[in-house]
N, C-alpha and C positions, 0 to 999 in steps of 0.2 A: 499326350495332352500337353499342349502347351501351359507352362505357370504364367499368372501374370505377375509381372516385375516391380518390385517395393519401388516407392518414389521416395529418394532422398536427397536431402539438401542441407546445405550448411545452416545451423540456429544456434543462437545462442543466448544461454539459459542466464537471465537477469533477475535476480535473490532480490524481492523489497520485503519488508516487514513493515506490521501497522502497530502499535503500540498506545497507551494511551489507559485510563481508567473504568473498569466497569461499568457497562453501560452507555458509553459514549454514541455507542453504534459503529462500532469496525466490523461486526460480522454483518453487518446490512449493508455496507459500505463495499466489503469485499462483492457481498452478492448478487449486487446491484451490478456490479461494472464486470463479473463474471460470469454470471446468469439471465440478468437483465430483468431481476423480481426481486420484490419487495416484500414483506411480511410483518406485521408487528407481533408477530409471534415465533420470533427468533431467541431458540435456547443460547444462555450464557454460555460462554467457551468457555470449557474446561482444557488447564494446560496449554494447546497449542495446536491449530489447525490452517490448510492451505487449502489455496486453489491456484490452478494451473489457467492462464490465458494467453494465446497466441496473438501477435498483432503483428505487423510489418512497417516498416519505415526507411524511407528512400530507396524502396525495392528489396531491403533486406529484412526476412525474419529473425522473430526474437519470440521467445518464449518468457514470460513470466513468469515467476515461480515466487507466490505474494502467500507469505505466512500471516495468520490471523492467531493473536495473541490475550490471553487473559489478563485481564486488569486488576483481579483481587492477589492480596499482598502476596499471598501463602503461594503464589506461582509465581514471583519473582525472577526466584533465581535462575527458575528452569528458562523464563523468556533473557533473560542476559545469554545466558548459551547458545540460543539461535542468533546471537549478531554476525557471528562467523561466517565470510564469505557474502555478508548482503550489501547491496550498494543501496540503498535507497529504503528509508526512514518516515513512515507519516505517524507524527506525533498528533495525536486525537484528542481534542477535548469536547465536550457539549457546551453550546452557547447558554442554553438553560441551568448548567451548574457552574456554580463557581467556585467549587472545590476541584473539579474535574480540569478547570483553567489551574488553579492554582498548582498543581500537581503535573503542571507540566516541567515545572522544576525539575526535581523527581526524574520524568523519565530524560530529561536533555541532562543533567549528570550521568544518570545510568547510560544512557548510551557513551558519551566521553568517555566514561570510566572502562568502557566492554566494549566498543562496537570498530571496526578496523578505521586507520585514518583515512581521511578524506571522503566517507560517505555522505553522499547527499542525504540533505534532511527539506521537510518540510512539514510544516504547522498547518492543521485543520481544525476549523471549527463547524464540527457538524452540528444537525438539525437544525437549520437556518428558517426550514418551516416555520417553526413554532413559533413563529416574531412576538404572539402574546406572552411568550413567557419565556423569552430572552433576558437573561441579565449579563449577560459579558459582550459588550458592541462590537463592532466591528473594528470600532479606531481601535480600542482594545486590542483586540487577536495579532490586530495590525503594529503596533506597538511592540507589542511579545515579539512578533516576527524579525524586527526591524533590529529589537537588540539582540533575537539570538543570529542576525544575520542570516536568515533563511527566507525563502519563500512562504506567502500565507494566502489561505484560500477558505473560504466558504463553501461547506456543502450540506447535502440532504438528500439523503438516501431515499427518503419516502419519493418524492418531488422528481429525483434521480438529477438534482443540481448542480454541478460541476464535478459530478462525482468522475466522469472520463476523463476531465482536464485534471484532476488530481493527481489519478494516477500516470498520465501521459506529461505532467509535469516533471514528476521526477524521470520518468525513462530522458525525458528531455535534458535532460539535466546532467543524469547520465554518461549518455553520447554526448555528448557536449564537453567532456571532463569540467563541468562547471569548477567542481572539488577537485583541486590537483589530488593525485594519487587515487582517483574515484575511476580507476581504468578496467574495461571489461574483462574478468580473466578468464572465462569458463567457456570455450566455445567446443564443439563437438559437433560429429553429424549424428543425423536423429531422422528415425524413420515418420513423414508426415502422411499421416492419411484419415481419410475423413470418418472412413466405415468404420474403426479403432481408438478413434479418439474418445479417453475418458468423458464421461461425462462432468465432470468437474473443470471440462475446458473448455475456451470459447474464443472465437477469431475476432480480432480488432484490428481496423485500418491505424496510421499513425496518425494522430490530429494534428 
């Protein structure tokens, strides 16, 4: 009986992590742009969880490999240890707190302090929805952005608002070596196939 033959291709696997304070909405944010659903009834991360999403750009694939992080204090430490080997940073806060702005302090040291050089970062201010009960503007976020020298974006997970150009932001960003020293290191070949793919994965063109 003949076997039929693995398809494999060159991919390679590109580490972001999302960061940011309790509640922000990063685990709606991941699962919006990895699932492509919505929930307001998304349990708090505990410690530290991922999903896996495939996309392709300029003919070539890339895997993602986007860790989703706790924002209460007492899992700190454990989120500084995941900076190891990621290129790509979205510091999260809600437009409706502004403690959650304020504490973006907080994690743009923490990352300086832990995260390798030259990774790309970028600023979100999620649930742009709420516009009734926004207190941190736009010029605002836009501000933050400007002096930490990063990109900044507005989203909304509910809405599902720029939530693909966020993350297509930094892969952009990325490939680009925006960040000198922000260079791809991890490439490998990797069996792709559809009838095997976790469920925790999901294919995306490059925007």
């Amino acid at each position: 009986m003949n076997q039929r033959p693995s398809t494999f291709q060159r991919e390679t696997t590109i580490k972001l992590i999302l960061i940011g304070e309790s509640g922000v909405g990063k685990t709606s944010l991941l699962l919006q742009f990895s699932d492509e659903k919505f929930s307001k009834e998304v349990t708090t991360t505990v410690g530290i969880d991922f999903r896996m999403k495939r996309i392709e750009c300029n003919g070539s694939p890339y895997k993602l490999q986007i860790w989703d992080t706790a924002g209460q204090e007492r899992f700190r430490t454990i989120v500084a240890s995941y900076y190891r080997g990621v290129l790509g940073i979205a510091m999260i806060y809600d437009v409706t707190s502004k403690d959650s702005f304020d504490n973006i302090a907080y994690w743009s040291k923490n990352v300086e302090e832990n995260a390798d050089e030259g990774v790309n970062l970028i600023l979100i201010g999620n649930k742009s929805d709420l516009e009734q009960n926004r207190v941190i503007s736009t010029e605002q976020g836009q501000e933050l952005a400007d002096k930490l020298g990063i990109p900044f974006l507005e989203t909304s997970a509910a809405s599902n608002s720029n939530v693909k150009k966020m993350f297509m932001t930094l892969v952009e960003d990325i490939l680009n070596g925006r960040n000198q020293g922000g260079n791809i290191r991890s490439t490998q070949r990797v069996a792709v196939s559809k009838s095997n793919e976790s469920s925790q994965e999901g294919q995306s063109g490059c925007c």
